[in-house]
N, C-alpha and C positions, 0 to 999 in steps of 0.2 A: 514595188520598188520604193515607194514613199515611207511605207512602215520602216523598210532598213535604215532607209537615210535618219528616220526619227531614232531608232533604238542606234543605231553606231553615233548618231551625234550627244543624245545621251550618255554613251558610255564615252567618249573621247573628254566632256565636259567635266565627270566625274572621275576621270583618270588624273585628269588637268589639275582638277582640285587635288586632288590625294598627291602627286607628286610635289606642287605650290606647297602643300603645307609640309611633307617631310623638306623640303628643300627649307624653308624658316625655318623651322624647329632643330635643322643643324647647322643654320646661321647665327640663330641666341645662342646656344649651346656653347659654341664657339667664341664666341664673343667676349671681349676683354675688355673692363672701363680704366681706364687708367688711376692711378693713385690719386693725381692733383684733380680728377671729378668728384672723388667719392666722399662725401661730409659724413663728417660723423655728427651724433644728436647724443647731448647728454642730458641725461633724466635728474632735477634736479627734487632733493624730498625738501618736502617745506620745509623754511625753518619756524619754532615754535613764537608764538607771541609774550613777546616780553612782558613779565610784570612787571604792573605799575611799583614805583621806588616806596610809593605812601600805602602804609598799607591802614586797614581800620580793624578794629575787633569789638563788639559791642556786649556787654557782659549785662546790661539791662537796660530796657526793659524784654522781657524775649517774647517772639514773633507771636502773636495770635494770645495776648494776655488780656485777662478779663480784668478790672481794677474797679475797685469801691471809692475810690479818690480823683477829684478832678487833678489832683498835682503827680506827675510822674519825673522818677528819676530816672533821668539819663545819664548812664557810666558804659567806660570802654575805655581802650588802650588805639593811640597810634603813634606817629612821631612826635619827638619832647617838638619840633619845628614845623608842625602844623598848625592850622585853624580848624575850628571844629565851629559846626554852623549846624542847629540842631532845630529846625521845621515842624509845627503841629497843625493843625487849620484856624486855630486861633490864637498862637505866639510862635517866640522865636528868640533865639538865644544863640549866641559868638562866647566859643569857649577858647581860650588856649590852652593844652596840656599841661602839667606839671613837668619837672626835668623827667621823670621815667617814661613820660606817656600818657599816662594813668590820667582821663577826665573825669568829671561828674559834672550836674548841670541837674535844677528841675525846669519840668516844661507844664505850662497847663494843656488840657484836653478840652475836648466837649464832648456835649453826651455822644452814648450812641458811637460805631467803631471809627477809629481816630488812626492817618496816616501820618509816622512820623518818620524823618527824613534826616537822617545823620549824615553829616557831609563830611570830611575833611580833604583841606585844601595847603597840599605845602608851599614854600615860599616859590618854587618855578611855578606853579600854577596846575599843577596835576589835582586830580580830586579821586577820591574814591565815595560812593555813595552808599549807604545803606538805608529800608526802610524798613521799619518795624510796623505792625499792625497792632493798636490796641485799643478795648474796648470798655467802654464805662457803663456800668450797670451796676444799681444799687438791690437787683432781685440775687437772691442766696440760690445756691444749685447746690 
């Protein structure tokens, strides 16, 4: 008599469950959320990043140049209403444009490769930087 009481209350337990879940599953089913619940989500795509108003363009000396001369010339193009601020490891030189843009400027180097540092800076205070690599060696290749 014990086995029955175990297998009928097994199966009463399992019946119990099987009906509990059809009974939710036609409770959701059913189920209506009202308008003033339901939020909506809007996906926003980034917006892109502005450029800078100063722009710089560096026409020489160009990147990874060998030179036979400790004096290099520095030209390029930005605003006629910029500063140009032109950085070597051992000088430094404050250019102002001409009215088109158009700068030039010499800078010394030292030996050995040399990091140099074109800056311009418009009148609100934005900058744009460039840095040029160049190297001085008096060996022929």
């Amino acid at each position: 008599m014990s086995k029955e009481k175990v297998v009928l209350s097994f199966i009463a337990v399992v019946l119990g469950i099987l009906v509990t879940g059809v009974a939710f599953y036609l409770y959701q089913a059913t189920k209506t959320i009202p308008a003033s619940k339901i939020k909506t989500i809007k996906i926003l795509s980034p917006s892109p990043t502005p450029k800078p108003s100063i722009f710089l363009t560096i026409k020489d000396p160009e990147d990874e140049k060998v030179v036979g001369k400790k004096v290099v010339t520095v030209s390029g193009t930005t605003r006629k209403d910029a500063t140009i601020v032109v950085l070597s490891p051992v000088d430094e030189d404050v250019v102002k444009p001409a009215g088109t843009g158009d700068f030039s400027t010499t800078i010394n180097i030292d030996n050995g490769q040399n990091n140099i540092e074109i800056t311009a800076i418009s009148p609100n205070g934005e900058e744009t930087r460039v840095t040029r690599t160049v190297t001085f060696s008096t060996e022929e290749f």
